[in-house]
BAPABA-319660 format. One record per residue: residue number from 1; x, y, z of N, C-alpha, C, O in turn. Coordinates in steps of 0.2 Angstrom, whole numbers. Atoms other than C-alpha are relative to their C-alpha. Layout:
<ronu seq="NUM" n_X="X" n_Y="Y" n_Z="Z" ca_X="X" ca_Y="Y" ca_Z="Z" c_X="X" c_Y="Y" c_Z="Z" o_X="X" o_Y="Y" o_Z="Z"/>
...
This chain:
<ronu seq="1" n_X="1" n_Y="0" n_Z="7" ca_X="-167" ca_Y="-50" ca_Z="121" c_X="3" c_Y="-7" c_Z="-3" o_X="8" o_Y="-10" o_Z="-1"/>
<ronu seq="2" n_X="-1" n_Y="9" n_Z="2" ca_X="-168" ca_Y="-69" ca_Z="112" c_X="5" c_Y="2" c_Z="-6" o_X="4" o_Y="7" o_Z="-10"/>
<ronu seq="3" n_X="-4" n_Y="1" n_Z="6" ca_X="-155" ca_Y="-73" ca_Z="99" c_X="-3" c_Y="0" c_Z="-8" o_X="0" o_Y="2" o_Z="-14"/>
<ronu seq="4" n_X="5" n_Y="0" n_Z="5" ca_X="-168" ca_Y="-74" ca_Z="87" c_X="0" c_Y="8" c_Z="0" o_X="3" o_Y="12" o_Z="-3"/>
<ronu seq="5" n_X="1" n_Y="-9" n_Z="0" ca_X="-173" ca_Y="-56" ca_Z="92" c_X="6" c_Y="3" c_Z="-5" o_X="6" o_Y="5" o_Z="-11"/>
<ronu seq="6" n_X="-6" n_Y="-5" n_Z="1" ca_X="-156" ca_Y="-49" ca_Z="91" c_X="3" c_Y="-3" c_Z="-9" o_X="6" o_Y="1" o_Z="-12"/>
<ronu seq="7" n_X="0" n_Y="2" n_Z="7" ca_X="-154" ca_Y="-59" ca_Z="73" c_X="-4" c_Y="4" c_Z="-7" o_X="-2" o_Y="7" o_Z="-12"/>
<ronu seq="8" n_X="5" n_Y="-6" n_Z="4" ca_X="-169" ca_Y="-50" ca_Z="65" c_X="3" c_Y="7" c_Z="1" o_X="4" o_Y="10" o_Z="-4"/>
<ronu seq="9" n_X="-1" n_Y="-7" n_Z="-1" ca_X="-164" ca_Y="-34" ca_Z="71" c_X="7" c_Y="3" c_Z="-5" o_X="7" o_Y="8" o_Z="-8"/>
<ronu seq="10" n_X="-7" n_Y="0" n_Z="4" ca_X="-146" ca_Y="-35" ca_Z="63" c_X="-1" c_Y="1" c_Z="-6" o_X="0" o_Y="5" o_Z="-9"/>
<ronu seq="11" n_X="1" n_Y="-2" n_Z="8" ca_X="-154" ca_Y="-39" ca_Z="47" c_X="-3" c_Y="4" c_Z="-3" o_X="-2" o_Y="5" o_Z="-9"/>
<ronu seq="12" n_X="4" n_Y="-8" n_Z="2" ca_X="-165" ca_Y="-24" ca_Z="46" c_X="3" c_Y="4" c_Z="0" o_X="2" o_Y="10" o_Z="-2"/>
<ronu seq="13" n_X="-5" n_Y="-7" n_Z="2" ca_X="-151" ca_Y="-15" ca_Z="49" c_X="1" c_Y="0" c_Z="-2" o_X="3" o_Y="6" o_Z="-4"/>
<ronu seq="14" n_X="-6" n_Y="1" n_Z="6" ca_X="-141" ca_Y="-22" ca_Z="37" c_X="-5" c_Y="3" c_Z="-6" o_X="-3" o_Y="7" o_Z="-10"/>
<ronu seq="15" n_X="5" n_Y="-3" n_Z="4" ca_X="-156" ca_Y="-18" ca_Z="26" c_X="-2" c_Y="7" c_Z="-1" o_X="-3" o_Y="9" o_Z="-7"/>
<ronu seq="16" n_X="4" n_Y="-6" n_Z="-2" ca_X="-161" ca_Y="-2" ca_Z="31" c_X="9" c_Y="3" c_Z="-5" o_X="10" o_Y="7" o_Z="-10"/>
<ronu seq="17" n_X="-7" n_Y="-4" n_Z="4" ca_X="-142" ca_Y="3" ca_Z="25" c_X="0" c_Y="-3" c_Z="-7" o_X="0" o_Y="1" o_Z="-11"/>
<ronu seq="18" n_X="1" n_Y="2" n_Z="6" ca_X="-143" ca_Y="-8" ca_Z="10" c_X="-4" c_Y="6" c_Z="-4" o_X="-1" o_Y="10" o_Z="-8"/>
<ronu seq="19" n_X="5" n_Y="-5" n_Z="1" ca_X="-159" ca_Y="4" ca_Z="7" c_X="4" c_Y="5" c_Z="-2" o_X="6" o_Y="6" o_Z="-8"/>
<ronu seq="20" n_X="-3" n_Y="-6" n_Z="2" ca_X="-151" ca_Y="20" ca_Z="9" c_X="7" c_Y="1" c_Z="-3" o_X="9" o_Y="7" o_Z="-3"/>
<ronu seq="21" n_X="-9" n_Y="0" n_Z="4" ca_X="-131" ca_Y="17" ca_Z="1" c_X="0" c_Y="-6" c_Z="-9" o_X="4" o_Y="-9" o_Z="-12"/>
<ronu seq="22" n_X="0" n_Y="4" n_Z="5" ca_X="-140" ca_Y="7" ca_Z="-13" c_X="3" c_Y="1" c_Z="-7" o_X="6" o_Y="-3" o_Z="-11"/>
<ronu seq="23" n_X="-2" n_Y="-4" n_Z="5" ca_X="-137" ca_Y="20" ca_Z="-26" c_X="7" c_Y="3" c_Z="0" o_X="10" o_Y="2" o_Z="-5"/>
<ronu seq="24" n_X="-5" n_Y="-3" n_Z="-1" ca_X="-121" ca_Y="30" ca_Z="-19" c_X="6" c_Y="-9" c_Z="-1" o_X="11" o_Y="-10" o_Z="-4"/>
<ronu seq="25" n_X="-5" n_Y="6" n_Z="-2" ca_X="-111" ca_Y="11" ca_Z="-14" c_X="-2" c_Y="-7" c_Z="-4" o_X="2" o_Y="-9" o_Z="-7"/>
<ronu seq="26" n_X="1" n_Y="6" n_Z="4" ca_X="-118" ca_Y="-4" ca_Z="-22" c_X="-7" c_Y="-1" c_Z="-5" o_X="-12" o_Y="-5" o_Z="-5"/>
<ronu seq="27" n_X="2" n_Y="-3" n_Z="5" ca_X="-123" ca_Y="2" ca_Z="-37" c_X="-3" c_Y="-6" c_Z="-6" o_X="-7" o_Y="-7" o_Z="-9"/>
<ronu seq="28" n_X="1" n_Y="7" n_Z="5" ca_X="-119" ca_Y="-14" ca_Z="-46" c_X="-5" c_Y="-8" c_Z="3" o_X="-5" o_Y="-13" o_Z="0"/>
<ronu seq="29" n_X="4" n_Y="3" n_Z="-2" ca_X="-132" ca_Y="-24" ca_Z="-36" c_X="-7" c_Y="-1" c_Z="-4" o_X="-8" o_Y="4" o_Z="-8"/>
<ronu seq="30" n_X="6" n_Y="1" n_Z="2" ca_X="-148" ca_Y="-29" ca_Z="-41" c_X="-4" c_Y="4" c_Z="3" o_X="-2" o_Y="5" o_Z="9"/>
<ronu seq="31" n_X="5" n_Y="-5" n_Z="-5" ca_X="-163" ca_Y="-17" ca_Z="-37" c_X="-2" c_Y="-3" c_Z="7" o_X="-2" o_Y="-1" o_Z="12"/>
<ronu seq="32" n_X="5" n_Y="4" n_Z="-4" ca_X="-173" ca_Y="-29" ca_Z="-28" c_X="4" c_Y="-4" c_Z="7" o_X="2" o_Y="-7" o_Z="12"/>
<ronu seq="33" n_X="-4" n_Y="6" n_Z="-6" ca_X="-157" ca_Y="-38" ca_Z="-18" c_X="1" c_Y="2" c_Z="7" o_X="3" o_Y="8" o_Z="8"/>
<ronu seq="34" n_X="-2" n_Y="0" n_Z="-7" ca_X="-155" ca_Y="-41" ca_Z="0" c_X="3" c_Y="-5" c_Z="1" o_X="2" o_Y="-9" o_Z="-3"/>
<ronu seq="35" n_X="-3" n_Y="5" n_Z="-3" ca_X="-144" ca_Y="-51" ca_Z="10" c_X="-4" c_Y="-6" c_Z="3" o_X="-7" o_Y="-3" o_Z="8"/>
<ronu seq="36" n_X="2" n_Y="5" n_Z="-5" ca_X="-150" ca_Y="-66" ca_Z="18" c_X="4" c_Y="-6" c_Z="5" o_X="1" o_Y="-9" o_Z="9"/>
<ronu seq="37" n_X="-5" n_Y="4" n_Z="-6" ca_X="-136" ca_Y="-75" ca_Z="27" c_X="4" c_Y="5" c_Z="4" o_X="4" o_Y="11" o_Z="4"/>
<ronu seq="38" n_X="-5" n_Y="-6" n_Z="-3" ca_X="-123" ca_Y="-68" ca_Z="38" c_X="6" c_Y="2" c_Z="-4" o_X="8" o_Y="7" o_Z="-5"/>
<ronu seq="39" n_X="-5" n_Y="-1" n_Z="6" ca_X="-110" ca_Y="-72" ca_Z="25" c_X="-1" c_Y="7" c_Z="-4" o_X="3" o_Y="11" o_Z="-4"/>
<ronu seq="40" n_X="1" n_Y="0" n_Z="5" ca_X="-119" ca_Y="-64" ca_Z="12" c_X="0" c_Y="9" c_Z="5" o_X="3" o_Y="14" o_Z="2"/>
<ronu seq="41" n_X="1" n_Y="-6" n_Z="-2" ca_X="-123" ca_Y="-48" ca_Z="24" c_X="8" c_Y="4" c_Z="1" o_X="9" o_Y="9" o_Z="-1"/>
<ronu seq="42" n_X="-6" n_Y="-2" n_Z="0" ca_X="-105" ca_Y="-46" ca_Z="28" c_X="5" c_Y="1" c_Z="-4" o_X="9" o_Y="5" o_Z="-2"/>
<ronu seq="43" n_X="-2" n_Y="-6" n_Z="5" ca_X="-100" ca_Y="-43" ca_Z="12" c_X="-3" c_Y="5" c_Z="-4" o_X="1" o_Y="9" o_Z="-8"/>
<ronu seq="44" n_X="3" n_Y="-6" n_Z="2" ca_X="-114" ca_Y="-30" ca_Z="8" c_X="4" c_Y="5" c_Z="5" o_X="7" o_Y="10" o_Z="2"/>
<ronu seq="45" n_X="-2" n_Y="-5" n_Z="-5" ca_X="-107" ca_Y="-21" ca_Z="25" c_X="8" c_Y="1" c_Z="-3" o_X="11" o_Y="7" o_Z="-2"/>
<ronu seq="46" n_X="-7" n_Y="-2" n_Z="2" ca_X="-89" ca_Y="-22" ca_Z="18" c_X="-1" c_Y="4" c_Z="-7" o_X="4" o_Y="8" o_Z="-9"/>
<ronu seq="47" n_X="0" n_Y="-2" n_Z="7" ca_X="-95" ca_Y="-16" ca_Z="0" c_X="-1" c_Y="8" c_Z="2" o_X="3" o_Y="13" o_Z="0"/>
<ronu seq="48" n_X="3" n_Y="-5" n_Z="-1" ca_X="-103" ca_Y="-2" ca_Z="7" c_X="7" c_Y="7" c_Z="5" o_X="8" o_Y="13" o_Z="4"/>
<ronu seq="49" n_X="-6" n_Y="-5" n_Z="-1" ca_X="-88" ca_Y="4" ca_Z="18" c_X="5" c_Y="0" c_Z="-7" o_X="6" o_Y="6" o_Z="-9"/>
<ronu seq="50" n_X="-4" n_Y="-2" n_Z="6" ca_X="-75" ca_Y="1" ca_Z="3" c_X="-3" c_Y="6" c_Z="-5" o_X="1" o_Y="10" o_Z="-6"/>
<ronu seq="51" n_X="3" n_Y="-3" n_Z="4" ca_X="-88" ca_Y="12" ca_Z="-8" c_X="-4" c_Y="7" c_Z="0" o_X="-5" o_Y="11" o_Z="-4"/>
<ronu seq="52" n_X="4" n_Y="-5" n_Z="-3" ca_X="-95" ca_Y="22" ca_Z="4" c_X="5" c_Y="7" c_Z="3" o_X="11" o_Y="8" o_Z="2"/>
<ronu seq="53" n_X="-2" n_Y="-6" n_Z="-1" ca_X="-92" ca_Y="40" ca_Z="12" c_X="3" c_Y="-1" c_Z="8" o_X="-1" o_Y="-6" o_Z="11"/>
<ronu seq="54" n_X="-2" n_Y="2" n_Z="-6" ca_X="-83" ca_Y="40" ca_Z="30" c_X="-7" c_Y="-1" c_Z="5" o_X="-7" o_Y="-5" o_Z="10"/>
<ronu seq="55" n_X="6" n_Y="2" n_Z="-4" ca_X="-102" ca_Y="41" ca_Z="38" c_X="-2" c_Y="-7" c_Z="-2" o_X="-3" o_Y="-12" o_Z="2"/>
<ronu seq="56" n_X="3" n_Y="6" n_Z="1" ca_X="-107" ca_Y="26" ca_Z="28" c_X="5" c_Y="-5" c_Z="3" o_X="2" o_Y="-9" o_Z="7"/>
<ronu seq="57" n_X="-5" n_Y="2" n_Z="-2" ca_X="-90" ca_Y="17" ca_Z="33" c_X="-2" c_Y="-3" c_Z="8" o_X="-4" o_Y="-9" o_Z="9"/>
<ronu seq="58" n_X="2" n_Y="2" n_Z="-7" ca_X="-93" ca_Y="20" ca_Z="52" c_X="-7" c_Y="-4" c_Z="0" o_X="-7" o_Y="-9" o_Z="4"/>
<ronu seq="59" n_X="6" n_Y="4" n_Z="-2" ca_X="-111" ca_Y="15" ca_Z="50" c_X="0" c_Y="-5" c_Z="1" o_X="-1" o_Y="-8" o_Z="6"/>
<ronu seq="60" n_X="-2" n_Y="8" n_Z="1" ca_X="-107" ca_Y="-2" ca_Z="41" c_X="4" c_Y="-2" c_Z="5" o_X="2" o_Y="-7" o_Z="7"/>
<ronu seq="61" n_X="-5" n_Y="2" n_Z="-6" ca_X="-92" ca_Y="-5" ca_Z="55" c_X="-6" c_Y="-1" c_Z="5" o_X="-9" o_Y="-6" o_Z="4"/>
<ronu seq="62" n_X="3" n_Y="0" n_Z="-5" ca_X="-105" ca_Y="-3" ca_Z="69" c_X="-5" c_Y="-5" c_Z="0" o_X="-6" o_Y="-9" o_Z="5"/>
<ronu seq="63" n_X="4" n_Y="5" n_Z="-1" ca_X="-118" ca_Y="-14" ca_Z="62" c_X="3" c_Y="-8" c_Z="-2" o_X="0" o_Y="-13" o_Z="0"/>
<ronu seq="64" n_X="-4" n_Y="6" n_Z="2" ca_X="-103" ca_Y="-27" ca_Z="55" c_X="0" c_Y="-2" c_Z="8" o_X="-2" o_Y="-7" o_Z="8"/>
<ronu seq="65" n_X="-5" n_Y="-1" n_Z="-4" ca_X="-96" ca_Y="-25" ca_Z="74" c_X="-8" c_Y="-6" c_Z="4" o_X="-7" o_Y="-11" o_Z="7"/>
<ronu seq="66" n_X="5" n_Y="2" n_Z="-1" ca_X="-115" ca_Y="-30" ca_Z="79" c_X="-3" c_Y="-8" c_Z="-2" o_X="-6" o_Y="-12" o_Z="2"/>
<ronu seq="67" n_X="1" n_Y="6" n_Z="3" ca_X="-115" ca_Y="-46" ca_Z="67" c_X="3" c_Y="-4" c_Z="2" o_X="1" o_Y="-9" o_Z="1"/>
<ronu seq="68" n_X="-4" n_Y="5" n_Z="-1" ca_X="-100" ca_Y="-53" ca_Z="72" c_X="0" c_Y="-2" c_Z="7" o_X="5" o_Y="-5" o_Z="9"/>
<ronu seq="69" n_X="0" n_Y="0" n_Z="-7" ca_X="-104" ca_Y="-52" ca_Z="90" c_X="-5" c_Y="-4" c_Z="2" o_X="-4" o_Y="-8" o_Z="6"/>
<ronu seq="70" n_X="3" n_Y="6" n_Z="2" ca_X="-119" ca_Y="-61" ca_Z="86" c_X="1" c_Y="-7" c_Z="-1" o_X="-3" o_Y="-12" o_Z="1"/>
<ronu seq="71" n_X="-2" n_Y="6" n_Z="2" ca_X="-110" ca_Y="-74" ca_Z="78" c_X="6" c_Y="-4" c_Z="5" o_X="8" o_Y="-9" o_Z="4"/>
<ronu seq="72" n_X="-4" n_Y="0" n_Z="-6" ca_X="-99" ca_Y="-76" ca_Z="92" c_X="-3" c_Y="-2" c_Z="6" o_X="-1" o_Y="-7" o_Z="9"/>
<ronu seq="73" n_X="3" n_Y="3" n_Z="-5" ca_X="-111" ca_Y="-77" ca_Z="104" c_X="-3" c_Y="-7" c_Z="-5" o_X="-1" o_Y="-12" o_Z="-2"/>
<ronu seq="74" n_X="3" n_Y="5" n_Z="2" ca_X="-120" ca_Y="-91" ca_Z="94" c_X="5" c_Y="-4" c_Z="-3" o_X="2" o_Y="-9" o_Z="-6"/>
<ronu seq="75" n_X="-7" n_Y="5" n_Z="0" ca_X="-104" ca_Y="-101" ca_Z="90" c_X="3" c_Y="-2" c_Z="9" o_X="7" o_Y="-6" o_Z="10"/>
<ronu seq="76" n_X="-4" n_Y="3" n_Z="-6" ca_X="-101" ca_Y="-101" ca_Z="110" c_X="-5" c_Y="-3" c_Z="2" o_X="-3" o_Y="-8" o_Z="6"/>
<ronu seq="77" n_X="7" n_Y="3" n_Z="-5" ca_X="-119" ca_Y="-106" ca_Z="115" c_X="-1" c_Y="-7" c_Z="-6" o_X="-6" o_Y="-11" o_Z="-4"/>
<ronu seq="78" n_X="1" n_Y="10" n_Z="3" ca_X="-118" ca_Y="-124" ca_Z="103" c_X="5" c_Y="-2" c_Z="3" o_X="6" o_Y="-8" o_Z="2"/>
């Protein structure tokens, strides 16, 4: 899987969670808002555990764990 790949995949998960804890977790967001950087995702993933139910918690950790592993690999490959 290309780094690109594995890039898009993370964001639609971070979306896909976005979607479903928009109401319960980050309530004070704009309807229409999505993340677009890693930055920017990594504080949605943090809102969401702060905000969320211990299921939301673990979710956003697993896909935080996926982001930062990402960023990790593509800080070692420059």
């Amino acid at each position: 899987m290309s780094v690109s790949q594995t890039a898009i995949e993370v964001a639609q998960a971070v979306n896909r969670l976005v979607d479903e804890y928009r109401q319960r977790c980050l309530w004070f967001l704009r309807e229409d808002y999505y993340p677009t950087t890693d930055a920017e995702r990594l504080r949605i993933l943090e809102y969401i555990q702060r905000h969320g139910d211990l299921i939301a918690f673990c979710r956003a950790a697993e896909v935080r764990q996926w982001l930062l592993q990402r960023s990790s690999e593509a800080s070692a490959g420059s």
